[in-house]
LODODREN-63967 format. One line per 5 residues: their letters; for each residue x negated, y negated, z of N, C-alpha, C. Coordinates in Angstrom, 1 decimal, padded with zeros to 4 digits. Layout:
A	X,Y,Z,X,Y,Z,X,Y,Z ~ ...
***
This chain:
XXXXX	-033.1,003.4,-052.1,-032.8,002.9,-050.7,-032.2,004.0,-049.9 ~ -032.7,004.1,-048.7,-032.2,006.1,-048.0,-030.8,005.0,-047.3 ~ -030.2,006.1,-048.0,-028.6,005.9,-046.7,-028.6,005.8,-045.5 ~ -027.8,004.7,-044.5,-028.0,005.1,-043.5,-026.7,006.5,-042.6 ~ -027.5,006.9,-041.9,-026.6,008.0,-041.2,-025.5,007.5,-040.2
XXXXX	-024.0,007.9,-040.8,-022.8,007.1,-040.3,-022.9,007.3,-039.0 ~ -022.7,005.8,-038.2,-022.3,005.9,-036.6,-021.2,007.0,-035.9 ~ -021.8,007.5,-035.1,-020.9,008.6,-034.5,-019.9,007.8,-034.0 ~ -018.7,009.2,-034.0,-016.8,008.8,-033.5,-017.0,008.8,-032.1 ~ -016.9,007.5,-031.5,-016.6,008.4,-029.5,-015.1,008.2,-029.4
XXXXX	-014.7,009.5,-029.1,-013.0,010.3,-029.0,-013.3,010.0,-027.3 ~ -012.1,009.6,-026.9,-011.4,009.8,-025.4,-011.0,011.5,-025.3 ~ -011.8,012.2,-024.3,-011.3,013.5,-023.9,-010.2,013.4,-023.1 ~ -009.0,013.3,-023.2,-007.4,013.2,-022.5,-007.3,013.8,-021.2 ~ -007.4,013.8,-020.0,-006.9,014.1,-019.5,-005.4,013.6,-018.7
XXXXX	-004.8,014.6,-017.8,-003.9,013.8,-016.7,-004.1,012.8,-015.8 ~ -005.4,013.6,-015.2,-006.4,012.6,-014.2,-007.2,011.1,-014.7 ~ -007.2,011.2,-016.2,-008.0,010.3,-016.3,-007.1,009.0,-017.1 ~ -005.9,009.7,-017.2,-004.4,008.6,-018.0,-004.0,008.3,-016.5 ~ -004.2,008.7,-015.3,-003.2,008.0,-014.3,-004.0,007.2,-013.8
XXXXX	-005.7,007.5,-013.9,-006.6,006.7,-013.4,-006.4,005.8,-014.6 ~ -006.9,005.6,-015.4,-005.9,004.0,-016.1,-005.4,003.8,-016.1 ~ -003.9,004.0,-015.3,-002.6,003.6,-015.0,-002.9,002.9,-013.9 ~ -003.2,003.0,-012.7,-003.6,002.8,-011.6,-004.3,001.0,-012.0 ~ -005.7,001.4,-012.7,-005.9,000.2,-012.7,-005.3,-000.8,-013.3
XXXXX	-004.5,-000.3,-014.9,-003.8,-001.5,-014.6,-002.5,-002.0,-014.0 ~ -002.1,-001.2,-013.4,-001.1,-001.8,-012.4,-001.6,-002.4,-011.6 ~ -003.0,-002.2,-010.8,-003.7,-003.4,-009.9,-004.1,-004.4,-010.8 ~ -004.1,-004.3,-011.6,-004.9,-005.6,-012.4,-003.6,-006.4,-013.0 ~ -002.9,-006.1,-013.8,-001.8,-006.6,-013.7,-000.4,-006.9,-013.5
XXXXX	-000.5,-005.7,-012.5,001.5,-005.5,-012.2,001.8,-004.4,-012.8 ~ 002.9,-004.4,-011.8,004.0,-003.4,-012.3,004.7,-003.3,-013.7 ~ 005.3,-004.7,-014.0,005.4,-004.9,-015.2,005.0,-004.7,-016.5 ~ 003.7,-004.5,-016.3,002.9,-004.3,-017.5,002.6,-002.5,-017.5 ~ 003.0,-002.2,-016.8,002.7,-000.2,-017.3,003.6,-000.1,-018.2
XXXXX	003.2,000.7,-019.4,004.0,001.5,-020.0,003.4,002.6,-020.9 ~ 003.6,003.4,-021.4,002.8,004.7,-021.7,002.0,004.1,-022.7 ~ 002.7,002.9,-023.8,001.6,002.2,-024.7,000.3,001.4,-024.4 ~ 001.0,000.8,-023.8,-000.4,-000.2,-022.6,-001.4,000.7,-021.9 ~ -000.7,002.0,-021.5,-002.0,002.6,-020.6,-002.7,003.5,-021.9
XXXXX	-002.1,003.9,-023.1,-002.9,003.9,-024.2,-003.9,002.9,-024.8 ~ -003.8,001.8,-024.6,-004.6,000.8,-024.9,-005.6,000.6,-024.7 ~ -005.2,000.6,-023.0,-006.6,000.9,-021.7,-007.8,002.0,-022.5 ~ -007.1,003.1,-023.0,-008.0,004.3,-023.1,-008.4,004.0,-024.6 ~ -007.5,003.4,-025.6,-008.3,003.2,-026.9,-007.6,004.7,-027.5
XXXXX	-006.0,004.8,-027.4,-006.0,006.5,-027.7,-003.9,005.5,-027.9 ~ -003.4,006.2,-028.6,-001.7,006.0,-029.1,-000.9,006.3,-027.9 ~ 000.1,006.0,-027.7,000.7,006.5,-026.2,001.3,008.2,-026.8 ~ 001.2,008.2,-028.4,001.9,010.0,-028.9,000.8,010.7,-028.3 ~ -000.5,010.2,-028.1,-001.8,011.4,-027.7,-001.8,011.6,-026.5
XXXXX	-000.6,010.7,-025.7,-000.6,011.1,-024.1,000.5,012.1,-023.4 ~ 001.1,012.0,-024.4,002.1,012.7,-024.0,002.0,014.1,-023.9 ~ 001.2,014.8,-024.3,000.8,016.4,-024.3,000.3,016.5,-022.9 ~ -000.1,015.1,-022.1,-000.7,015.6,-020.4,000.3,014.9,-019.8 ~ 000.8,013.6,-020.1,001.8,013.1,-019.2,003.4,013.2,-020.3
XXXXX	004.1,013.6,-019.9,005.2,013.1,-020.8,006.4,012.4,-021.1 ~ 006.1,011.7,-019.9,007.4,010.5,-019.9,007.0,009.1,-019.0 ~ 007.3,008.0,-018.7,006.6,007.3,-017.8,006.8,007.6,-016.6 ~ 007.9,008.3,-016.3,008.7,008.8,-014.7,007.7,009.6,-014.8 ~ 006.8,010.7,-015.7,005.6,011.4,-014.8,004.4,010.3,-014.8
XXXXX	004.6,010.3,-015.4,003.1,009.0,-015.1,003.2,008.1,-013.9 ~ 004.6,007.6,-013.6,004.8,007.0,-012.2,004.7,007.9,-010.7 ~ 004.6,009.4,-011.2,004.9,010.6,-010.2,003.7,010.6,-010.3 ~ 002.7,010.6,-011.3,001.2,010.6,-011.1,000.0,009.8,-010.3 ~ 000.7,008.4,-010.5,000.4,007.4,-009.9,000.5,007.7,-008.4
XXXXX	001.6,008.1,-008.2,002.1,008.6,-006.8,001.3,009.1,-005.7 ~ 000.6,010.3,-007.0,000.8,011.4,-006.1,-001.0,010.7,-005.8 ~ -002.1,009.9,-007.0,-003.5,009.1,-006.5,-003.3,008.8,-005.2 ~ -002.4,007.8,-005.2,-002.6,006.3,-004.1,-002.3,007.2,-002.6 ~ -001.4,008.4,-003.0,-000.6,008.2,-001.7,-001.1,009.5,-000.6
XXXXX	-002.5,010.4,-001.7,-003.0,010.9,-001.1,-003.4,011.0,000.4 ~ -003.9,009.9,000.4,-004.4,009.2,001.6,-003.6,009.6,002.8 ~ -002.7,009.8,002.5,-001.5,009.8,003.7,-001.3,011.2,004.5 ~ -001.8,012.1,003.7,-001.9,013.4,004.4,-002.8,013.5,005.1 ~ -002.4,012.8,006.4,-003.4,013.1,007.4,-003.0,014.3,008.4
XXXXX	-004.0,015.0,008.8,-003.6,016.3,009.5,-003.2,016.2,010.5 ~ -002.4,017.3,011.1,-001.6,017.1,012.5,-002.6,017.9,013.4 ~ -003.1,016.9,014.6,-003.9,017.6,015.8,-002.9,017.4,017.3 ~ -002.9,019.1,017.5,-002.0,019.3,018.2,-002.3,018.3,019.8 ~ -003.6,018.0,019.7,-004.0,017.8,021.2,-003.9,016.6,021.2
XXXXX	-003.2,015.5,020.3,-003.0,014.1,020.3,-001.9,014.1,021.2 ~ -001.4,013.1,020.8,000.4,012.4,021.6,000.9,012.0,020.6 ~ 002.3,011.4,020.8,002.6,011.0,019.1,002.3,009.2,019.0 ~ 001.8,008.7,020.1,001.5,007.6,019.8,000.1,007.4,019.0 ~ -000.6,008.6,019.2,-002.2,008.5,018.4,-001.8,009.0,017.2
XXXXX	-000.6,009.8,017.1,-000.3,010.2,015.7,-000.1,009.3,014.8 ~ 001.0,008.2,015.6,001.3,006.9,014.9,000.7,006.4,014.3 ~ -000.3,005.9,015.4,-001.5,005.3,015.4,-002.0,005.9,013.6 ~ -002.6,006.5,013.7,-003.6,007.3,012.7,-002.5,007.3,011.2 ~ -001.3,007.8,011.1,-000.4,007.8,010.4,-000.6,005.8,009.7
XXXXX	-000.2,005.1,010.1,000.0,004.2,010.2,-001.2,003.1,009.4 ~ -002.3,003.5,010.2,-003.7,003.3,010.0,-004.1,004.0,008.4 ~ -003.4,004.9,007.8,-003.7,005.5,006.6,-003.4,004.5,005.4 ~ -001.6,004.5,006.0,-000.7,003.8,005.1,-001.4,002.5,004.8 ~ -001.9,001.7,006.2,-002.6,000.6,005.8,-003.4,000.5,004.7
XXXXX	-004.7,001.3,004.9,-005.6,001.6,004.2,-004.9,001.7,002.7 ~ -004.4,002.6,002.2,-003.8,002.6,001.0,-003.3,001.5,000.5 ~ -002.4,000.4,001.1,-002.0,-000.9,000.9,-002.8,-001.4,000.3 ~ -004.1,-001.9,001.4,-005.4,-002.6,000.9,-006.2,-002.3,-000.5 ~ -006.0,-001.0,-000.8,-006.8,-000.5,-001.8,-005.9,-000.4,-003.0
XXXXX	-004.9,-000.3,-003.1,-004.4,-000.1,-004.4,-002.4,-000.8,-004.3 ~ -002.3,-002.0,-003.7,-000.9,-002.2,-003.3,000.2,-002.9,-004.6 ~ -000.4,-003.1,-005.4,000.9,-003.1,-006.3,001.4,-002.0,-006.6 ~ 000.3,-000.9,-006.7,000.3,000.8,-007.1,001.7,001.0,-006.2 ~ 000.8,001.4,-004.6,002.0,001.2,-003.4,003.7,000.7,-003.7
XXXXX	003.4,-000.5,-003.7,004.9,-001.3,-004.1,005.4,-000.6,-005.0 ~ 005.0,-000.5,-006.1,005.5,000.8,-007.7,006.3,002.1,-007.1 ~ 005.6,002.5,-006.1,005.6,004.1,-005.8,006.9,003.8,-004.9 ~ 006.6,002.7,-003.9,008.0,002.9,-003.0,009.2,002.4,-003.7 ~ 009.3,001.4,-004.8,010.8,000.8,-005.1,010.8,002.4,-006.6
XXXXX	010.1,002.9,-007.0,010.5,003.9,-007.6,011.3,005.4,-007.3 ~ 011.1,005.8,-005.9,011.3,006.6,-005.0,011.0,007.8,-005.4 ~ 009.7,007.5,-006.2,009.5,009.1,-006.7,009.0,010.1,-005.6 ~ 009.3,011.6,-005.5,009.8,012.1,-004.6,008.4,013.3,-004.7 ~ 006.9,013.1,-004.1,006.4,014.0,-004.4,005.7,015.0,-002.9
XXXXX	005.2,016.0,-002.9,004.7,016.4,-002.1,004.1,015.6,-000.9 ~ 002.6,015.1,-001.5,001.9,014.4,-000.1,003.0,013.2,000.6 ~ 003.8,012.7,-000.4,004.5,011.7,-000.1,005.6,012.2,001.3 ~ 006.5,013.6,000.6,007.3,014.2,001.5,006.4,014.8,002.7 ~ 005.1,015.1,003.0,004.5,015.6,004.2,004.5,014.3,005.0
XXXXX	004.5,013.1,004.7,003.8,012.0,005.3,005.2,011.8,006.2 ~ 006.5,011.6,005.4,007.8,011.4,005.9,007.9,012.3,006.9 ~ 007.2,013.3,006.9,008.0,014.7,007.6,007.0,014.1,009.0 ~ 005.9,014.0,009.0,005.0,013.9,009.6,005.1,012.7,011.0 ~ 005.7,011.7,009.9,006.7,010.3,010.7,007.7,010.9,011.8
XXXXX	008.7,011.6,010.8,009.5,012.4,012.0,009.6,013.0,012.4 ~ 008.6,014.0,012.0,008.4,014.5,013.7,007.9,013.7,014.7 ~ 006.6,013.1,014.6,006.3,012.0,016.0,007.3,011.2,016.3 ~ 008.1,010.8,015.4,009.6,010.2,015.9,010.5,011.0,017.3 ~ 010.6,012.5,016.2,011.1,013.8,017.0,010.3,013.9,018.5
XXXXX	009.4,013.9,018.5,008.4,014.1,019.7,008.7,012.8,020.7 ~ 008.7,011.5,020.2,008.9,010.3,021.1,010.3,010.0,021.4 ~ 011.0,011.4,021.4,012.3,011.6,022.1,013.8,010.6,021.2 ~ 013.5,010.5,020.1,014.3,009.9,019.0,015.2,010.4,018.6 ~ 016.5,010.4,018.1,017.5,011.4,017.1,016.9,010.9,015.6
XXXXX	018.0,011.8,014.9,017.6,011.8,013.7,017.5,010.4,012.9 ~ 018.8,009.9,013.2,018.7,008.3,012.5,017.8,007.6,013.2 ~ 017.4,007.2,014.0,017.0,006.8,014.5,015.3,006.5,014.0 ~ 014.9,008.1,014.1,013.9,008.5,013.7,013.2,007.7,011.9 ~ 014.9,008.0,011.0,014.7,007.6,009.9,014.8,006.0,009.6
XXXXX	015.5,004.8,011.1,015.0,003.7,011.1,013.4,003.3,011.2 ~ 012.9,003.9,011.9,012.0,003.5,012.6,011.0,004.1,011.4 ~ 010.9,005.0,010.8,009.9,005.5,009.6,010.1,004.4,008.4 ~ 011.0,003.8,008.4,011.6,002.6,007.3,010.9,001.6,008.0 ~ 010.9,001.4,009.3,010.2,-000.4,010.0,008.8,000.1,009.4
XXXXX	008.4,001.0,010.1,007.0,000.7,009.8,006.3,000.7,009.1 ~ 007.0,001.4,007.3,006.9,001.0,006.4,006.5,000.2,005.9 ~ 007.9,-000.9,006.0,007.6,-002.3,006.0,006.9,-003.1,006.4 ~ 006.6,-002.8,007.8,005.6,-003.2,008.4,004.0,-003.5,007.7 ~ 003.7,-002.1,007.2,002.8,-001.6,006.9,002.7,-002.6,005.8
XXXXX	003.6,-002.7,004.9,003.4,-003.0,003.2,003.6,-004.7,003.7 ~ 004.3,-005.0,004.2,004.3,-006.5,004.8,003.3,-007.2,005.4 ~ 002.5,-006.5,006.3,001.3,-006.8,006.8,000.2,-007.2,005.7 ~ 000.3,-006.1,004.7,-000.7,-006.7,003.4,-000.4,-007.4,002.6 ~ 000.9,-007.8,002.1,001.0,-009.1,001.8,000.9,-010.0,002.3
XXXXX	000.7,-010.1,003.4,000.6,-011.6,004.3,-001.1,-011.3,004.3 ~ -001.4,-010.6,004.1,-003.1,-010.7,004.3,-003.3,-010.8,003.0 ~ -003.3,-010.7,001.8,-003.3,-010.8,000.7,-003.1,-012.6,000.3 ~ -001.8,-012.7,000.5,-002.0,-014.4,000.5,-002.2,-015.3,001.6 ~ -002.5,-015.1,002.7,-003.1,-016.0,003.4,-005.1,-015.8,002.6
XXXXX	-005.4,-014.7,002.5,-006.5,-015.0,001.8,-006.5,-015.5,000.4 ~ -005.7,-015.8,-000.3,-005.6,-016.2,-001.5,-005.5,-017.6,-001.3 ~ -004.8,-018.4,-000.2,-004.6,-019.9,000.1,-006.1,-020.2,000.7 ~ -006.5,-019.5,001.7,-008.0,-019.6,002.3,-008.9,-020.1,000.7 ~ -009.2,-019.0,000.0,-009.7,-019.0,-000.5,-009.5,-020.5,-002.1
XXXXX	-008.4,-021.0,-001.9,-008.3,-022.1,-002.8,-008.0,-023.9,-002.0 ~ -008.5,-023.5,-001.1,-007.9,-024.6,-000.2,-009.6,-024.9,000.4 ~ -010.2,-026.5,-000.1,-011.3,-027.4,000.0,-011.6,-027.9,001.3 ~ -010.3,-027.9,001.7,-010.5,-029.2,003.1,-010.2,-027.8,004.2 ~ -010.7,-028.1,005.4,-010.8,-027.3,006.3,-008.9,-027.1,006.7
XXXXX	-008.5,-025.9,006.8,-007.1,-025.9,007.3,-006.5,-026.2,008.5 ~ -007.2,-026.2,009.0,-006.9,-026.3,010.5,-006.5,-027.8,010.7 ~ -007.7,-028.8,010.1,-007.6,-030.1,010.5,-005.9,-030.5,009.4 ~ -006.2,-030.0,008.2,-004.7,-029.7,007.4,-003.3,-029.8,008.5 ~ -003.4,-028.6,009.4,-002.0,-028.5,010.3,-002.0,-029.2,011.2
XXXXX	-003.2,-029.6,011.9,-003.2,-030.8,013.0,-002.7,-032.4,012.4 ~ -003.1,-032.7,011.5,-002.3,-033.5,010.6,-001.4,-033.9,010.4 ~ -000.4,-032.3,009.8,001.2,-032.3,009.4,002.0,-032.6,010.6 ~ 001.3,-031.8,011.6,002.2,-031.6,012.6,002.0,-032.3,013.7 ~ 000.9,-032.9,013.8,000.7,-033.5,015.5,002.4,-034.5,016.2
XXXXX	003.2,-035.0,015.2,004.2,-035.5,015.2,005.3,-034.9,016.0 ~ 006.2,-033.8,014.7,006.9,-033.3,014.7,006.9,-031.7,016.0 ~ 005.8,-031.1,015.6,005.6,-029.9,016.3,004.4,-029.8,017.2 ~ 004.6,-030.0,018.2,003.4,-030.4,019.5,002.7,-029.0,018.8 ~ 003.6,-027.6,019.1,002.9,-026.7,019.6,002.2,-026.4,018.7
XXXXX	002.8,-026.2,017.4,001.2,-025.9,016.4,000.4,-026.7,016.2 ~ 000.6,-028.0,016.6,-000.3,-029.1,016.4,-001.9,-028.4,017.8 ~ -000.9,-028.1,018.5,-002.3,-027.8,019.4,-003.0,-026.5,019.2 ~ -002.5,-025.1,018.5,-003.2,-024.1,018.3,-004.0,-024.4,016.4 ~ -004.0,-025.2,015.8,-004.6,-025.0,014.5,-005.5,-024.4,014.0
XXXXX	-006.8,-024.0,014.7,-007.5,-023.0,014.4,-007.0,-021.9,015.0 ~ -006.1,-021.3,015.7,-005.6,-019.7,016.0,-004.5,-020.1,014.3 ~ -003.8,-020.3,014.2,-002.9,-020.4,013.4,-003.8,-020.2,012.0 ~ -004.4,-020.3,011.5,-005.0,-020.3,010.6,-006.1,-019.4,010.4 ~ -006.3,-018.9,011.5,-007.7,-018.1,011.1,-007.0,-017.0,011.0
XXXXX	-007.8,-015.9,009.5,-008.1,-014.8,009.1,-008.3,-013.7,010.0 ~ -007.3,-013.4,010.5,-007.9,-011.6,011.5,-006.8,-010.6,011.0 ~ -007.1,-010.1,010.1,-006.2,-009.3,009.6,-006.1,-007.9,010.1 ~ -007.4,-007.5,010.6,-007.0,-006.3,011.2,-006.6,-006.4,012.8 ~ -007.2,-007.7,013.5,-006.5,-007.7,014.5,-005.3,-008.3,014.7
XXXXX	-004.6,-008.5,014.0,-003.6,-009.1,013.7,-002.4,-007.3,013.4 ~ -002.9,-006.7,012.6,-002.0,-005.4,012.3,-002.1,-004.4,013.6 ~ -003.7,-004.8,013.9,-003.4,-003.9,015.5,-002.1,-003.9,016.8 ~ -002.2,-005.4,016.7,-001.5,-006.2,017.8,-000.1,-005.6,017.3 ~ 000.2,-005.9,016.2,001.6,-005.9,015.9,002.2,-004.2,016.2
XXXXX	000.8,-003.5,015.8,001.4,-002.1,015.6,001.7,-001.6,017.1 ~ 000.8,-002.1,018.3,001.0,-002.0,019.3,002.4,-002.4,019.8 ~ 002.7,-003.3,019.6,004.1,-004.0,019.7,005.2,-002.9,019.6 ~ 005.2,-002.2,017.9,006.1,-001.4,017.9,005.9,000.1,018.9 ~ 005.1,000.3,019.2,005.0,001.4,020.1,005.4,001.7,021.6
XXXXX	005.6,000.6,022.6,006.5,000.4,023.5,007.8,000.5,023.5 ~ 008.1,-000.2,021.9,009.5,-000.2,021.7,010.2,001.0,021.2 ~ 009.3,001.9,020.5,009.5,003.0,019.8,009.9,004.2,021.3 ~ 008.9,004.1,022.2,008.7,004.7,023.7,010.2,004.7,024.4 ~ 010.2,003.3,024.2,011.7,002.6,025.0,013.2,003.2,024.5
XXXXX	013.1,003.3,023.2,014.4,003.9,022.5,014.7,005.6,023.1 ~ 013.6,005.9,022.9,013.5,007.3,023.1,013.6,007.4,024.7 ~ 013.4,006.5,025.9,013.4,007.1,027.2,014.8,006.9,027.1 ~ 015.7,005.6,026.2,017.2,005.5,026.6,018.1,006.5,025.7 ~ 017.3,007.5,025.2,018.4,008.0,023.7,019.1,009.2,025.0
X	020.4,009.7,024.3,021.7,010.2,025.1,020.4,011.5,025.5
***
């Protein structure tokens, strides 16, 4: 009876790029919680000892994560804008990044790992801060709002679609219901209150901050 010829070994080729790229995903897939140099060995089918020759501690692997997600954020500076289109566009990045990879996000900001693209983006903030007639603190309030802003806005778009998406009965007729009693006014907007506009919704708001950002800076000493 002829032998059969043993099934080939498939070995994981290690890289840096390709351990943070399964980091990445499972921290969108499931949490922060769940990274650790063994678990992202798992992912790859390889011991967390065989990672460590590209990554070597989880604080780089967190710095690695970093440095994927937050790429995005080096956007270039065009002298011929204003700093409200700088905002604008700044702002517009951060979003983007949220959407696409935001537990990542969340990870990178409560970690405060401190990396290049990350430090250009800050710097980038204040100077259009600097330009919209801001002082220094000031500058470093307002790069912290919109932050928040930013990372807040996609959680609220994150679970308002997650309730959309598990909820049978139309919502609207839901709030006209609860409230026709107690609360005239949302009784009477139910469909604005409930509908999905997530990007016009971050527009509006981002607008909002920009008069006010304007306004600080015409009254600073």
């Amino acid at each position: 009876m002829a032998r059969r010829a043993p099934q080939p070994v498939l070995r994981v080729v290690l890289t840096r790029e390709l351990i943070v790229h399964a980091a990445v995903e499972l921290v969108e897939r499931e949490g922060a919680r769940a990274l650790s140099m063994r678990a992202v060995g798992a992912e790859l089918g390889v011991s967390a000892m065989a990672m460590y020759r590209h990554v070597p501690s989880k604080d780089a692997l967190i710095e690695g994560i970093a440095e994927y997600v937050m790429t995005g954020l080096d956007v270039p500076e065009d002298p011929a804008t204003d700093w409200k289109a700088g905002a604008r566009a700044l702002m517009r990045a951060f979003r983007a990044i949220a959407q696409e990879y935001p537990r990542s996000l969340a990870l990178v900001v409560a970690s405060r790992i401190a990396i290049p693209v990350g430090l250009r983006a800050i710097e980038r903030a204040l100077s259009l801060c600097a330009d919209a007639g801001l002082d220094g603190m000031t500058s470093v309030h307002v790069t912290r709002a919109m932050m928040a802003y930013g990372l807040g806005s996609q959680l609220r778009e994150a679970a308002q679609g997650r309730r959309q998406g598990s909820q049978e009965d139309d919502p609207a007729t839901t709030v006209r219901t609860l409230s026709a009693g107690s609360s005239p006014h949302v009784a009477s907007l139910p469909a604005g209150l409930v509908e999905h506009r997530p990007d016009a919704d971050f527009e509006f708001g981002l607008e909002l901050f920009l008069p006010a950002i304007e306004a600080m800076g015409q009254h600073a000493p």
